[in-house]
LUMKE-849170 format. One record per atom (N, C-alpha, C): x, z, y; atom name. Coordinates in nm, 3 decimals, m for minus. Each point is the difference from the previous one (the first is absolute). Layout:
<pts>
+---------+---------+---------+-------+
:      c1 :      c3 :      c2 : atomo :
+---------+---------+---------+-------+
:       X :       Z :       Y :    CA :
...
+---------+---------+---------+-------+
</pts>
This chain:
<pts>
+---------+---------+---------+-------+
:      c1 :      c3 :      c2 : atomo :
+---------+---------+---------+-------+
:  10.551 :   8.935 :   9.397 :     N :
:   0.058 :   0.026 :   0.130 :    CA :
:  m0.105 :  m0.028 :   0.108 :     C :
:  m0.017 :   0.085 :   0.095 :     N :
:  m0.063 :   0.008 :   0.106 :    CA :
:   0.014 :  m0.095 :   0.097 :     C :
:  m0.081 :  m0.076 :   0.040 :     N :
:   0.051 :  m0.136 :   0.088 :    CA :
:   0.028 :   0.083 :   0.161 :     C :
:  m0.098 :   0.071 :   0.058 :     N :
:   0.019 :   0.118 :   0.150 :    CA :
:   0.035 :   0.152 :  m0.070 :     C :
:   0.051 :   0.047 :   0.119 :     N :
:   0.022 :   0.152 :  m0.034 :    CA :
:  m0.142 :   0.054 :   0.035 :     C :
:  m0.002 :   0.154 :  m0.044 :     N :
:  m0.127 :   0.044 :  m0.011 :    CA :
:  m0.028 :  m0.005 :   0.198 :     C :
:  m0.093 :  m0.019 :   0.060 :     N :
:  m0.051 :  m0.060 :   0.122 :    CA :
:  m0.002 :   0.182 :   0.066 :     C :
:   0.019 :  m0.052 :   0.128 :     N :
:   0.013 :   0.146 :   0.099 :    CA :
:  m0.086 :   0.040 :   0.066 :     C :
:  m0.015 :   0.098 :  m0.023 :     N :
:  m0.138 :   0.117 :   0.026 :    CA :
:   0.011 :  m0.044 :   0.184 :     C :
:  m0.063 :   0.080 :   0.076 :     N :
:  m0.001 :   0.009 :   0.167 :    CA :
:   0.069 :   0.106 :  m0.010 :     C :
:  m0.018 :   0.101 :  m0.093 :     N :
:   0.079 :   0.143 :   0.033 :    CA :
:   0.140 :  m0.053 :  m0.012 :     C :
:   0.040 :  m0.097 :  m0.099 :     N :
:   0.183 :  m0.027 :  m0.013 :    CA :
:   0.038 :  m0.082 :   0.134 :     C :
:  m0.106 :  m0.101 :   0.066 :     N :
:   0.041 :  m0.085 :   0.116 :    CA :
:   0.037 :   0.065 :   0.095 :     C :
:  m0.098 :   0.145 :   0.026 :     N :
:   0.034 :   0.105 :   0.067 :    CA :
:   0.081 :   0.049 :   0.004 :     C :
:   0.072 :   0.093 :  m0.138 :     N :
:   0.128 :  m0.011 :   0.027 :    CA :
:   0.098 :  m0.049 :   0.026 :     C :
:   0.045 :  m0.151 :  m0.040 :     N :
:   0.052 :  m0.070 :   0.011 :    CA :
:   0.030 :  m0.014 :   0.186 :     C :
:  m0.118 :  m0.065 :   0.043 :     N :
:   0.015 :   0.045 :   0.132 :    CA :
:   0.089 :   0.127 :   0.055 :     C :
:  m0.068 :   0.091 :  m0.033 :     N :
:   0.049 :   0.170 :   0.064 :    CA :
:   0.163 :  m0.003 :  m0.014 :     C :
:   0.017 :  m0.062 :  m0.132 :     N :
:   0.167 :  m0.022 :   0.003 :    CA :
:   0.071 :  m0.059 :   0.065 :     C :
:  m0.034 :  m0.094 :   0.038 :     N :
:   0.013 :  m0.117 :   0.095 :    CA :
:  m0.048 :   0.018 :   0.155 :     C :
:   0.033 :   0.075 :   0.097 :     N :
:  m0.060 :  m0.008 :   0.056 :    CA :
:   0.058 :  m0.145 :   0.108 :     C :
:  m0.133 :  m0.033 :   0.106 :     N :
:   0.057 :  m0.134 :   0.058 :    CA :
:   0.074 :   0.005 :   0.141 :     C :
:   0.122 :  m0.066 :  m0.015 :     N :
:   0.128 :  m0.031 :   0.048 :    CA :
:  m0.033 :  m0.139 :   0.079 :     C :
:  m0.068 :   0.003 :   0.123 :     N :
:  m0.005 :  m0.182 :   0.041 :    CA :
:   0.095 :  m0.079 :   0.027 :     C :
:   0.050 :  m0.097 :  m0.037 :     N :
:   0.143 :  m0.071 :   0.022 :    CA :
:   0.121 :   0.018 :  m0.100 :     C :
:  m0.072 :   0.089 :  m0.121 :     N :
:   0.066 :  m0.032 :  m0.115 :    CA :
:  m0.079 :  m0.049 :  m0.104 :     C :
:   0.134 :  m0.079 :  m0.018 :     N :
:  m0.103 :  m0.085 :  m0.106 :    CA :
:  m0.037 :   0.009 :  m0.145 :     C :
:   0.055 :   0.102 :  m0.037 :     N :
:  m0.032 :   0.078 :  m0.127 :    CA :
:  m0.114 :   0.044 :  m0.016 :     C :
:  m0.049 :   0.106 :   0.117 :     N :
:  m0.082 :   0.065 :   0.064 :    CA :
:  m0.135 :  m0.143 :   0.040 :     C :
:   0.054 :  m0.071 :   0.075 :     N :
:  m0.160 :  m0.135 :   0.028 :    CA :
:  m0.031 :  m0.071 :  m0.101 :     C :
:   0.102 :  m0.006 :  m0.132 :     N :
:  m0.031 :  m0.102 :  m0.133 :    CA :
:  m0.102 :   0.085 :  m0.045 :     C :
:   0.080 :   0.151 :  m0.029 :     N :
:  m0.123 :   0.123 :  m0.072 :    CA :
:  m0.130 :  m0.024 :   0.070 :     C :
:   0.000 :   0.009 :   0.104 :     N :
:  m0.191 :   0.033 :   0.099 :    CA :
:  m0.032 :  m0.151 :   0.009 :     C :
:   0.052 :  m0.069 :  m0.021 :     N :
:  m0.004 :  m0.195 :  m0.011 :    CA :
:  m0.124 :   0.020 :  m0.190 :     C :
:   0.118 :   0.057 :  m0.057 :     N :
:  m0.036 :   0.004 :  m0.128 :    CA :
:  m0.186 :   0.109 :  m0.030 :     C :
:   0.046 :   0.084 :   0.069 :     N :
:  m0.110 :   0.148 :  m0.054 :    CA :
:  m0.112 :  m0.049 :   0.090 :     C :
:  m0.018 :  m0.102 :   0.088 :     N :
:  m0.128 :  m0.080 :   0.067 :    CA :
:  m0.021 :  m0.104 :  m0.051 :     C :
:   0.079 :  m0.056 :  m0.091 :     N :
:  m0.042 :  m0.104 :  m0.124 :    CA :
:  m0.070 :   0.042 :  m0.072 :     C :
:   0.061 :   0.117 :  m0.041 :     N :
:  m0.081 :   0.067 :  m0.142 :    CA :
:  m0.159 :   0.020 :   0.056 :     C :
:   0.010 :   0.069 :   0.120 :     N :
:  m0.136 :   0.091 :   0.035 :    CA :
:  m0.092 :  m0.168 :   0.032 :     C :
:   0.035 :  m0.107 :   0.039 :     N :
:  m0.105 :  m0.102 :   0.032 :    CA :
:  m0.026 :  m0.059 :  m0.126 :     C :
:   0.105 :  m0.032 :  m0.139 :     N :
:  m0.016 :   0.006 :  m0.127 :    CA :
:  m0.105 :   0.089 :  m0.106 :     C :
:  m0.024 :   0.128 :   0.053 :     N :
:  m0.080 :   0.108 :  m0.024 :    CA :
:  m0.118 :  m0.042 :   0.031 :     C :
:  m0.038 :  m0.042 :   0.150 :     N :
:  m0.105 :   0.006 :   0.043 :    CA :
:  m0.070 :  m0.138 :  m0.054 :     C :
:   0.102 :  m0.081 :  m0.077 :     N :
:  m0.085 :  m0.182 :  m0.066 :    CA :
:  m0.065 :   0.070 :  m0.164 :     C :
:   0.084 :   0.142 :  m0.037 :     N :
:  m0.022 :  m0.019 :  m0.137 :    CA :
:  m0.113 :   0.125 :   0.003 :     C :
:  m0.055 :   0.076 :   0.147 :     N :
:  m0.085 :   0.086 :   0.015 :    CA :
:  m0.170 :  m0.107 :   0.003 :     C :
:   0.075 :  m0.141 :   0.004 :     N :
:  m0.133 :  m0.061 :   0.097 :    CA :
:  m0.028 :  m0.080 :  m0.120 :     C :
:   0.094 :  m0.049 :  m0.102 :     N :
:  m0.009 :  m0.032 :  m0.138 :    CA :
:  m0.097 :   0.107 :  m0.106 :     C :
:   0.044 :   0.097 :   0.037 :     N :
:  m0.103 :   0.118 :  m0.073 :    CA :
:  m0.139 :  m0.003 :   0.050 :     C :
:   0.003 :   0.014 :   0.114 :     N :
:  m0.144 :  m0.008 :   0.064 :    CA :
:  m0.100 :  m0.107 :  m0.073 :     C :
:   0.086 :  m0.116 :  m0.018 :     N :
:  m0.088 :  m0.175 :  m0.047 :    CA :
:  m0.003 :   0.030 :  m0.098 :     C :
:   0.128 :   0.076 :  m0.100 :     N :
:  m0.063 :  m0.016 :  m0.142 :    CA :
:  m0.126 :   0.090 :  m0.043 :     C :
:   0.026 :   0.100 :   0.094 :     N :
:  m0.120 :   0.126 :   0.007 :    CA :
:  m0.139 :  m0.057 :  m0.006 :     C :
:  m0.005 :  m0.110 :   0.136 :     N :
:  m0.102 :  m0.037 :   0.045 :    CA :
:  m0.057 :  m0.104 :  m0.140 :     C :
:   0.048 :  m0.061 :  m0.022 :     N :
:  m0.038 :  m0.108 :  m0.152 :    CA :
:  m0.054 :   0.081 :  m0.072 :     C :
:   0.064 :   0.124 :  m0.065 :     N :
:  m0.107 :   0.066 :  m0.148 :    CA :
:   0.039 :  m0.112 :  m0.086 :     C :
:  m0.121 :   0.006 :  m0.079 :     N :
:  m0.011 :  m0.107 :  m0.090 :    CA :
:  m0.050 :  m0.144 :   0.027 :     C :
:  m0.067 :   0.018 :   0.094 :     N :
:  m0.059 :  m0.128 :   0.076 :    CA :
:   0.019 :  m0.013 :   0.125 :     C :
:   0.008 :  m0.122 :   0.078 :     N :
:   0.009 :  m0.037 :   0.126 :    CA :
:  m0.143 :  m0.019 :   0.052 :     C :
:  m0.034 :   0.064 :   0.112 :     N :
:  m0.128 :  m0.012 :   0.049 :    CA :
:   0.008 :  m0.018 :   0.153 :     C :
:  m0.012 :  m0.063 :   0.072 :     N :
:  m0.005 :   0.030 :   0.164 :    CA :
:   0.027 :   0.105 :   0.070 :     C :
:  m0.095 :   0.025 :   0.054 :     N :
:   0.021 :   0.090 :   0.151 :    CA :
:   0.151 :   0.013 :   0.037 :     C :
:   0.051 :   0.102 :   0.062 :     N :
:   0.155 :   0.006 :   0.066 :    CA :
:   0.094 :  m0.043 :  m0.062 :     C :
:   0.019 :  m0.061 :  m0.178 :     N :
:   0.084 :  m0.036 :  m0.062 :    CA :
:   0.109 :  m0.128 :   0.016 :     C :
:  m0.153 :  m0.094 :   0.115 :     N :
:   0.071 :  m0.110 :  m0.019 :    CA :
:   0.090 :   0.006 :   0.161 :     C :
:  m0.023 :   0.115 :   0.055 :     N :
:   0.063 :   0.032 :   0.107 :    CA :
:   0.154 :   0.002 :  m0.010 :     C :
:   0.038 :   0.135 :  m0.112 :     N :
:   0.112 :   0.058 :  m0.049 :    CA :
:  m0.014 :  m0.115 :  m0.027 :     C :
:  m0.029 :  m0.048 :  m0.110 :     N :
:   0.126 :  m0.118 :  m0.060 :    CA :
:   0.015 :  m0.150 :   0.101 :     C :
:  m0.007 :   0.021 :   0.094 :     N :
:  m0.002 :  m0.141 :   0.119 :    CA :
:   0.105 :   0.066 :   0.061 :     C :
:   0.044 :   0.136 :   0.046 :     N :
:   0.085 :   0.076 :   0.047 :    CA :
:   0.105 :   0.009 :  m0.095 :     C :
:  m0.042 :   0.050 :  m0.127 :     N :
:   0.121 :  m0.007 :  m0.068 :    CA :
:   0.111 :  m0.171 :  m0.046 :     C :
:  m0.105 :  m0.070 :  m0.014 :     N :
:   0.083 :  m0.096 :  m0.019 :    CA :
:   0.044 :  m0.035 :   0.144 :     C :
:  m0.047 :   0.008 :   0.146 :     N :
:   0.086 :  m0.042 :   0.062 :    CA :
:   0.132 :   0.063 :   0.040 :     C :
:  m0.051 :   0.143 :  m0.062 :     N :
:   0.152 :   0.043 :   0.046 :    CA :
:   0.114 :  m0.027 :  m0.094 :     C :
:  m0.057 :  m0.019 :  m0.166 :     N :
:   0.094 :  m0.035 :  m0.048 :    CA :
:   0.021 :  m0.190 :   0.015 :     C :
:  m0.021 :  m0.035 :   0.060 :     N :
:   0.002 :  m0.152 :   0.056 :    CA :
:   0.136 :   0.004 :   0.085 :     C :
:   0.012 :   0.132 :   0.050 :     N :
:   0.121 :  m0.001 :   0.124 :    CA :
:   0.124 :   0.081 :  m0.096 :     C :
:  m0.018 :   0.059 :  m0.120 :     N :
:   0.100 :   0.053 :  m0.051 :    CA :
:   0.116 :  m0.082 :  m0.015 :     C :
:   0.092 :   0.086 :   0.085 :     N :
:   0.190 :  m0.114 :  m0.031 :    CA :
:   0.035 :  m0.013 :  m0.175 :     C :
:  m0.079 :   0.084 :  m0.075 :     N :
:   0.028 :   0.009 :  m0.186 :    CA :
:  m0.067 :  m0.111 :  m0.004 :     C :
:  m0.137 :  m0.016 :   0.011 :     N :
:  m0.084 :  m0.112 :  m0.015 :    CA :
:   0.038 :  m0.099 :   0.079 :     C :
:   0.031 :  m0.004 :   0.130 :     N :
:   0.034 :  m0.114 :  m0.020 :    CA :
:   0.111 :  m0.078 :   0.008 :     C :
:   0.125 :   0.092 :  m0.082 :     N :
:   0.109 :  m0.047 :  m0.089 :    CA :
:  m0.043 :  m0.046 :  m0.097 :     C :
:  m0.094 :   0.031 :  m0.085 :     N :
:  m0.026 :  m0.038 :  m0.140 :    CA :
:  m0.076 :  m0.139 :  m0.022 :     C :
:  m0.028 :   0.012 :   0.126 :     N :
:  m0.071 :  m0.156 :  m0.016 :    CA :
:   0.080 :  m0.068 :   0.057 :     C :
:   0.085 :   0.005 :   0.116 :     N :
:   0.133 :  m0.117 :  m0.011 :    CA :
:   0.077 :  m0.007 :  m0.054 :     C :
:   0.035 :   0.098 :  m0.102 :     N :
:   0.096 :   0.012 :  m0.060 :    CA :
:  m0.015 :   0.110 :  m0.130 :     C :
:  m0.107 :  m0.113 :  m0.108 :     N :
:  m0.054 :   0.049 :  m0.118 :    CA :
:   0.107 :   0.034 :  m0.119 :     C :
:   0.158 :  m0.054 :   0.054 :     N :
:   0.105 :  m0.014 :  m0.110 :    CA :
:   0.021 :   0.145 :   0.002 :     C :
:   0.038 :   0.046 :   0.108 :     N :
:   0.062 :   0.162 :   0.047 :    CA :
:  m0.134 :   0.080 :  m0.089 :     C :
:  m0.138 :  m0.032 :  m0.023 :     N :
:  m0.019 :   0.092 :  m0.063 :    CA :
:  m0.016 :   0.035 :  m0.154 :     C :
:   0.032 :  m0.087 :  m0.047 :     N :
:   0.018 :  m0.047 :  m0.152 :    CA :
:   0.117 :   0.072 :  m0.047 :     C :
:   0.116 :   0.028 :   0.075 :     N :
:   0.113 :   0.079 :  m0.035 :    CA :
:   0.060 :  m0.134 :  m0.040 :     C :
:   0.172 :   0.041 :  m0.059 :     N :
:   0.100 :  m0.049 :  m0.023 :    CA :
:  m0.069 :  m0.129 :  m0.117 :     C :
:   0.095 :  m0.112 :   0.062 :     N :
:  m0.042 :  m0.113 :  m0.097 :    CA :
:   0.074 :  m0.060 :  m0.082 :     C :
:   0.039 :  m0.086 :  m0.107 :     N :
:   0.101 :  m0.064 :  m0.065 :    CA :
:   0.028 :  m0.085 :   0.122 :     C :
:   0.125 :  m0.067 :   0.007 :     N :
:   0.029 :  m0.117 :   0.031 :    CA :
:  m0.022 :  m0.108 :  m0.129 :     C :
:  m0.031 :  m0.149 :   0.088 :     N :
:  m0.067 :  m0.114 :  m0.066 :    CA :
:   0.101 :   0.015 :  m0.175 :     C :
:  m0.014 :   0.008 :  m0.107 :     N :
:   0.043 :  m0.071 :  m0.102 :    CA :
:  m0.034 :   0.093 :  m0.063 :     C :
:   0.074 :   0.000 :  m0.163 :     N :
:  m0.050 :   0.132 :  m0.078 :    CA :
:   0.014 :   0.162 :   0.035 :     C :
:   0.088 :   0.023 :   0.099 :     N :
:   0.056 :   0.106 :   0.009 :    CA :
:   0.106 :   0.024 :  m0.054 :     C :
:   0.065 :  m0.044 :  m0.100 :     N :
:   0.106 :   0.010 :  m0.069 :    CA :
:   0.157 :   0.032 :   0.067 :     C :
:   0.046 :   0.107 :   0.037 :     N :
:   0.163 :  m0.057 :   0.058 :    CA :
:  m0.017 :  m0.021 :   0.112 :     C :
:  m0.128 :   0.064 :   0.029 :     N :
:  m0.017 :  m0.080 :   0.198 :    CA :
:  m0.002 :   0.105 :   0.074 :     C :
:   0.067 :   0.147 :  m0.001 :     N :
:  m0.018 :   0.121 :   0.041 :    CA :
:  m0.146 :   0.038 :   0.028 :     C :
:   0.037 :   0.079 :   0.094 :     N :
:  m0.142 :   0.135 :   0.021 :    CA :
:  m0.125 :  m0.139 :   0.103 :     C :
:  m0.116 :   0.072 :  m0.031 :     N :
:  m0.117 :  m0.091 :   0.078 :    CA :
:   0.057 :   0.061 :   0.140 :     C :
:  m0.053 :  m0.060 :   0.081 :     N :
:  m0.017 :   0.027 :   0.129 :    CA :
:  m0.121 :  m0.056 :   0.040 :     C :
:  m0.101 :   0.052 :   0.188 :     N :
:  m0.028 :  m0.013 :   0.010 :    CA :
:  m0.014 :  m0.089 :   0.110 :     C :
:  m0.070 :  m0.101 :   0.005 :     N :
:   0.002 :  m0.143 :   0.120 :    CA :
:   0.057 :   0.053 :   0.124 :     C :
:   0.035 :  m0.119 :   0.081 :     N :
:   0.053 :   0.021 :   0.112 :    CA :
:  m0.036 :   0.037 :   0.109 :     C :
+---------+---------+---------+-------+
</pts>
């Protein structure tokens, strides 16, 4: 089983959009363009991720590399994913037992 669905082209965001067109003061309509400017600033961390891994090859060598990656980690320094995961390393581990064997103790859940 597939942990994500297969990931969306720009041509499907596009449509998606076109279907949608934006309605200001509804909120169906501001969650969607709330949402489809998540994605596109999400796009642009995993465009800048490609770039660094590009830039590495097989070896790490200077010149502009250590640029990108001073940029990249600070922007992922400000990520709200990142930095959920570091205050709150339980949420990313997924569902946990509660304390004992598990036995008779229903479904895991995850911390509070």
């Amino acid at each position: 089983m597939k942990r994500f669905k297969t990931p969306l082209t720009r041509a499907v965001l596009q449509e998606i959009q076109a279907r949608n067109p934006r309605r200001p003061g509804d909120q169906q309509s501001d969650d969607l363009y709330a949402a489809l400017w998540e994605i596109q600033r999400l796009r642009a961390m995993v465009l800048r991720a490609d770039q660094l891994q590009r830039a590495y090859g097989e070896t790490v060598v200077g010149g502009g590399l250590e640029l990108v990656l001073q940029a990249f980690r600070a922007d992922l320094a400000q990520e709200p994913c990142v930095l959920e995961q570091v205050n709150l390393p339980e949420l990313s581990a997924g569902p946990r037992m509660p304390p004992g064997d598990g036995a008779n103790e229903g479904p895991a859940t995850a911390g509070p």
